[in-house]
N, C-alpha and C positions, 0 to 999 in steps of 0.2 A: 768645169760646169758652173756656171753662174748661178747665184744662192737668188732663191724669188725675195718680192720686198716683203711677202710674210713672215719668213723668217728669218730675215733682220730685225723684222719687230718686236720677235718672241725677247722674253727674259727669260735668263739661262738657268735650268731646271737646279736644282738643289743638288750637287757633287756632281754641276760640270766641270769640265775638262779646260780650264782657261786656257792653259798652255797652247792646245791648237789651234783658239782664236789665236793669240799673240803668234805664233811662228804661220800661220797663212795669212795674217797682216804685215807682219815681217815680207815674208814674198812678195804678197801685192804692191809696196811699196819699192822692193827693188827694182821692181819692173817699171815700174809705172816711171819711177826718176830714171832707169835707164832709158826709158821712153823719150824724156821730155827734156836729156841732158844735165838734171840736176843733180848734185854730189849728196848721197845719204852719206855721213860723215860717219864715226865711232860716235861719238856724242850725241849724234841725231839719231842712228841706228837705235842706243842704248836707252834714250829718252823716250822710242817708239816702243821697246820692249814694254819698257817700266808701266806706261797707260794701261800698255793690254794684257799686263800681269790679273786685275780681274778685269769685270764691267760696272765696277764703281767709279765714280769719277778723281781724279786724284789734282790736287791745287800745285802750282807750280813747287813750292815749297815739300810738297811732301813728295814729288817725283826728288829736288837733290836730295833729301835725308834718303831716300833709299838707292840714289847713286851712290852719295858719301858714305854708306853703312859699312861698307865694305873696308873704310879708311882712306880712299879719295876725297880730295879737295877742291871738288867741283864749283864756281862761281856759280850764284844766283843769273848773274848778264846771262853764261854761255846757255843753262837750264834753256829763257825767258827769249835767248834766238832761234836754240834748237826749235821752241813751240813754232817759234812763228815760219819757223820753215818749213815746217809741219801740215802748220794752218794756211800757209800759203801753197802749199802744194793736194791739201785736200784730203790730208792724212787720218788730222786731229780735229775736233771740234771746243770749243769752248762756250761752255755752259755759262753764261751771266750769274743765272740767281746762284750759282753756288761757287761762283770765282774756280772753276778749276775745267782739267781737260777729258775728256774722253776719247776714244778711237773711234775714225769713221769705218760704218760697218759696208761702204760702199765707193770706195776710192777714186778719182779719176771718170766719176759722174757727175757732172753737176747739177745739184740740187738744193736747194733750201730745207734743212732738216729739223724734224720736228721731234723732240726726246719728250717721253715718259718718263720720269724721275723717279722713284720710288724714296718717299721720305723715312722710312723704317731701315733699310736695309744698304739703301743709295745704290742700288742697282738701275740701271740706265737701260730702256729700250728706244733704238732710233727707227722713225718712221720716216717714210718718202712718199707723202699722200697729194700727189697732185689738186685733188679737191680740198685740202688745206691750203696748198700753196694761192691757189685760184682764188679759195674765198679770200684771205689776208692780200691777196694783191689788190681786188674788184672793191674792197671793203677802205684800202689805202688810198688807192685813183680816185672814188666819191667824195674823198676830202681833199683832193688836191695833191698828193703826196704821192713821191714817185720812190718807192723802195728801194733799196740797193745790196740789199741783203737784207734777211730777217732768219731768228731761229725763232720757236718754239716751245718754249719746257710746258709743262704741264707735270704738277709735283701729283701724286696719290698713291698709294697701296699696289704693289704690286701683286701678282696673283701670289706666288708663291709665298709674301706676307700676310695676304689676306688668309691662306688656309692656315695661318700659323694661331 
């Protein structure tokens, strides 16, 4: 059953359950590369887990320290391909202002996504607001500027920090 864009947007309640994002992202993505003939690798697989272990965002560097924990000696290069194979399939997102990646919570859609940050906690909620995408494009074309992607962050409080 397909999850609405509401609740993609939500941020995940105080003692959720990460682990079922991560293994029904896990799925979504075998699918989707058996879909489109792309190979999810062991490295690519493990690098997908490691994002959706929470929904904080994690920097490339601190995905290997929790590959190599274990006593693997994972290269920074293999991490920094895995992403982009990730990000080029639609997997993973990567956040600017904070150099690091998140899981897409809508795979094999495309859309221009727009994250909530939460600056207290670094809990990430992703939205898919057509009247965002609209104004940032109508607001891009005025000046001349033809977009070719764009993200979104927007850093503040998320609720569950605000009631803290």
């Amino acid at each position: 059953m397909p999850r609405t864009h509401a609740a993609l947007a939500d941020f995940p309640k105080r003692g959720h359950d990460h682990r079922a994002c991560g293994a029904h992202a896990l799925s979504e993505a075998e699918e989707l590369c058996r879909q489109r003939g792309a190979r999810l690798t062991e490295l690519r697989r493990r690098v997908l887990e490691t994002v959706w272990q929470d929904h904080a965002p994690l920097g490339a560097y601190d995905i290997l320290a929790r590959l190599n924990a274990g006593g693997e000696r994972n290269a920074p290069m293999a991490v920094y391909r895995a992403l982009d194979f990730l990000m080029e399939n639609g997997l993973v997102h990567r956040l600017s202002s904070l150099n690091a990646y998140v899981g897409c919570r809508h795979p094999g859609h495309d859309h221009s996504g727009q994250f909530l940050i939460c600056t207290q906690c670094r809990d990430v909620a992703e939205l898919t607001s057509d009247t965002v995408s609209t104004a940032v494009s109508r607001a891009a074309k005025s000046r001349g500027f033809k977009p070719t992607g764009g993200i979104v962050e927007v850093m503040g409080l998320c609720p569950n920090c605000r009631r803290s």
